[in-house]
N, C-alpha and C positions, 0 to 999 in steps of 0.2 A: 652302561646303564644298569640301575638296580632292578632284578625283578625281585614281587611278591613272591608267599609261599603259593597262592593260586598259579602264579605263572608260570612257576615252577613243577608243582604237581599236573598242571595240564604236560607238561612238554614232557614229562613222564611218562602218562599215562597217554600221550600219541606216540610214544616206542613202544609202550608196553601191548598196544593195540585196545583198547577198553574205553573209548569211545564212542559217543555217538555217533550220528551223520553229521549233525548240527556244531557240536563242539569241534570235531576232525575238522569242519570247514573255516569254523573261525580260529582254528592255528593255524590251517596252511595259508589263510589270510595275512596273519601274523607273522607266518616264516616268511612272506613276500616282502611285507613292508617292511620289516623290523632284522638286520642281517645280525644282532646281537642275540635276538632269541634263536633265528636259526640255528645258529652256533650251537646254544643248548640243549634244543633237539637233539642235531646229532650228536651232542656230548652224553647224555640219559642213550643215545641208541646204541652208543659205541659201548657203554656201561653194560647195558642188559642183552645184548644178545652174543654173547656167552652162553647166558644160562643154562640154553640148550643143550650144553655140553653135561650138565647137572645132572640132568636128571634124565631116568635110563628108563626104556623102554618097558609097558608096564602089562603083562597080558591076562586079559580079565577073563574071570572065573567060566567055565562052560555053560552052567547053568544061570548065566549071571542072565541073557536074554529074556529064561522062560522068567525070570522073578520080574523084571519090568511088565511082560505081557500080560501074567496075573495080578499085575499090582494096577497097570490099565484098565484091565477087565477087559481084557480081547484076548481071553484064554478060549471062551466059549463060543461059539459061533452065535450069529446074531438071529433076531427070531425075526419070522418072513413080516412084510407087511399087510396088512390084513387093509382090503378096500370096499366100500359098501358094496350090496347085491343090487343090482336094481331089476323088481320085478317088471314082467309083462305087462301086467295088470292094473298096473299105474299109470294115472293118467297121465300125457305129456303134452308137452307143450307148444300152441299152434297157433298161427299166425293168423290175424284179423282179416277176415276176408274183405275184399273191397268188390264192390258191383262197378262195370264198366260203362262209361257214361256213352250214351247215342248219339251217335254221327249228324246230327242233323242241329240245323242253327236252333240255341236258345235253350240246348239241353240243358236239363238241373245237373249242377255240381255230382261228384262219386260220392257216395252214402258209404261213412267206414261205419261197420255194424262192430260193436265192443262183445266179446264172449269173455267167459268169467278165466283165468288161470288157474288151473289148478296148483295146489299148494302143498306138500308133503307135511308131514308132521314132523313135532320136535323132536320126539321119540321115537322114529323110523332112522334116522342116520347114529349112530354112536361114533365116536372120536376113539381112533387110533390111540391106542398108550404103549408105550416102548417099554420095554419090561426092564426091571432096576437093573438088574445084573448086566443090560448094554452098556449103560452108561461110563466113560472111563473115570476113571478115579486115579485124581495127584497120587502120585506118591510122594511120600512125603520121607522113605528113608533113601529114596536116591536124592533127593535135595538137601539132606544132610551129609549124605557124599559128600556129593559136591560143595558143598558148604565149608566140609571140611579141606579139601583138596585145597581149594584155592585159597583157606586160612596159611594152612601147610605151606604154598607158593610165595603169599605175600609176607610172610615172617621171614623165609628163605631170602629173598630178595633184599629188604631191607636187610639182614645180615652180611647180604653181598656189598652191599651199597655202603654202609658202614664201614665195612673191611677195607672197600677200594679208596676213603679217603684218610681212615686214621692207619693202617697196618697193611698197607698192601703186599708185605712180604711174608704177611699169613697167609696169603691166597697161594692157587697154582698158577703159573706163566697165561696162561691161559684167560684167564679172568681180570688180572691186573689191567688195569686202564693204562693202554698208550701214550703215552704223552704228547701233545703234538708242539710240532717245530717248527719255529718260522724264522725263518732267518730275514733280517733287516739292514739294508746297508742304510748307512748313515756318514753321509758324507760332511765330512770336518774342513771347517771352512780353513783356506789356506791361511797362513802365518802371514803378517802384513812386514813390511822392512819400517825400520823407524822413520819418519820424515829428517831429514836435518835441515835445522833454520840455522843461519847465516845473519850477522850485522858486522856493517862497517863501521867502525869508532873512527869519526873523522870531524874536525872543526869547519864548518862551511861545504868549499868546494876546496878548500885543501889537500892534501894529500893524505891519505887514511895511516892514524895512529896504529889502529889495531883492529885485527879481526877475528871476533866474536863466532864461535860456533859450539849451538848445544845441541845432545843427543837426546831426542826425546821420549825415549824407551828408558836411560839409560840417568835421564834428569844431569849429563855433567856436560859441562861446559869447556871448553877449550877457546881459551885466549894467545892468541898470534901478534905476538910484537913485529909492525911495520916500519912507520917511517916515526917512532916516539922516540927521540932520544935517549940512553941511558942516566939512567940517575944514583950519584954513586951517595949520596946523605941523606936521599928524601927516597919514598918508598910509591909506586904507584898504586891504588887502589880502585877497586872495581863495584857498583854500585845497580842494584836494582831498583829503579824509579815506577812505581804504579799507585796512582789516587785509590785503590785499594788500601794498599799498604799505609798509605799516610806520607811517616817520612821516610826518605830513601832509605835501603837496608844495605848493607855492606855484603859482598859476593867475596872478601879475601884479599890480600894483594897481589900484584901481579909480578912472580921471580923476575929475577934477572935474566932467564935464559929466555932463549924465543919463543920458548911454547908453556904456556902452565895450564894443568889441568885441574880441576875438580869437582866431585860429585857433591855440591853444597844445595842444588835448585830440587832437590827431594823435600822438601818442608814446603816446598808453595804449587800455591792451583795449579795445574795449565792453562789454564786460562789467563792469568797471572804470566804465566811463564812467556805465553808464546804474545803479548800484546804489550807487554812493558816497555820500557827504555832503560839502556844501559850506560851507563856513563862513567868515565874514569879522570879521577882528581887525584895532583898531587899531595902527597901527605907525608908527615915525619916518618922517619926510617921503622919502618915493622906495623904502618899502617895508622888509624886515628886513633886520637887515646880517651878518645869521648862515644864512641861508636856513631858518631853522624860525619859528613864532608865539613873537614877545616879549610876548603876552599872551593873556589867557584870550579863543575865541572870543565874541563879544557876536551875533550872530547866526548859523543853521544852517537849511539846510535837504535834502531829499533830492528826486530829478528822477521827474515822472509824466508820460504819454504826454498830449500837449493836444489830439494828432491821430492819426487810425486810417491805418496806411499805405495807399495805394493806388492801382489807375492814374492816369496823367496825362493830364489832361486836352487835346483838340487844341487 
């Protein structure tokens, strides 16, 4: 699967650690469903943590604390909190007396009698002010540190990064990306043996002229002279019949000796090969001299499997 450059800087930037909550959750959502990104991940994680080896231990200056603490403004101690006075002599504040009603059937309701609250003035309480110098103050040249630190870091890196896919014999052992290995067996499907088809060239229920055998791996034919008599002026010939082909095609003649072979069925289908009919007619010495049968076929037959294909044997 293809990823984007987002899919890619995300799975980065989840080895690099620089993530949020929210982003971290939806890649390791991602590394769940998805086994193609996982992969990537750990490919950026097996990339970057190395780095460590980089970069060496760094030990900051003595007085580097007291300049954060002066640059917070909690150099000085902080000034007390100041809380109003409240005099004596100030009225406060008292609860509306209520008269208790008498025991006896048909008494009137309790009388609340209202008395006035007393009310302080606007100008009797002052508000607390926190003096400037409490206040902390950004610093602003530790953030350019830092700012620079991790420029320094992320140039680094992409150098690293760079190095590990065009030149990694610039790097040290150390940093070079692993390669990893998977070994895959792959099983090769066994060699099949050729079928051999068989026909008998025979008129009727006669006694078989000859016997037809092609190799079909190998497209050659072998003809077996049986009960044909020998022909010592006229020449036998051997003929492939299929409503394909039209009109019959001539397969060669058949020697004089008991067996003739040849590789001539290499120019036609199989299909052609294995459904046709074979027939053999006599003909002047060395075969026809018009390329078609100058007589009617005296023997035919058609080809049937002798053997079930199948592996080969060690």
């Amino acid at each position: 699967m293809a990823y984007s450059d987002d899919h890619i800087a995300l799975a980065a930037e989840y080895a690099l650690g620089t993530l949020d909550a929210n982003e971290r959750a939806l890649v390791e959502t991602m590394m769940i469903v998805d086994p193609g990104f996982l992969e990537m991940v750990e490919a950026w994680d097996r990339k970057l943590t190395p780095l460590h080896q980089m970069v060496a231990p760094v030990e900051p200056p003595a007085d580097l604390w007291d300049k954060i603490k002066v640059a917070a403004g909690l150099s000085e101690g902080q000034s007390p909190i100041v809380l109003p006075e409240v005099h004596a002599d100030r009225p406060t504040f008292e609860h509306a007396a209520v008269h208790e009603p008498r025991s006896y059937v048909g008494a009137p309701e309790p009388v609340i009698e209202d008395r006035p609250v007393p009310v302080a003035a606007e100008d009797e309480y002052e508000p607390v002010v926190k003096p400037e110098s409490a206040r902390p103050a950004r610093s602003s040249q530790a953030s350019r540190i830092y700012g620079t630190l991790m420029t320094a870091v992320a140039a680094g890196l992409a150098a690293i990064i760079v190095l590990q896919v065009r030149r990694p014999e610039l790097l040290p052992e150390a940093l070079r990306v692993k390669p990893k290995v998977q070994l895959v067996e792959v099983k090769a499907p066994a060699p099949q043996l050729p079928a051999q088809l068989v026909a008998v060239l025979q008129s009727g229920a006669s006694e078989p002229a000859f016997i037809l055998t092609v190799d079909t791996l190998s497209r050659t034919y072998t003809v077996r002279r049986v009960g044909a008599p020998p022909q010592h002026d006229k020449s036998y010939e051997l003929w492939i019949v299929s409503a394909k082909l039209g009109a019959p095609r001539s397969l060669g003649i058949i020697g004089t000796q008991d067996f003739t072979s040849r590789s001539v069925l290499t120019s036609y289908d199989a299909d052609i090969v294995n459904n046709a009919t074979y027939a053999v007619t006599v003909e002047p010495q060395g075969g026809s001299p018009t390329g078609a049968p100058t007589s009617q076929p005296l023997w035919a037959g058609k080809l049937f499997e002798s053997t079930l294909p199948g592996p080969s044997k060690p």
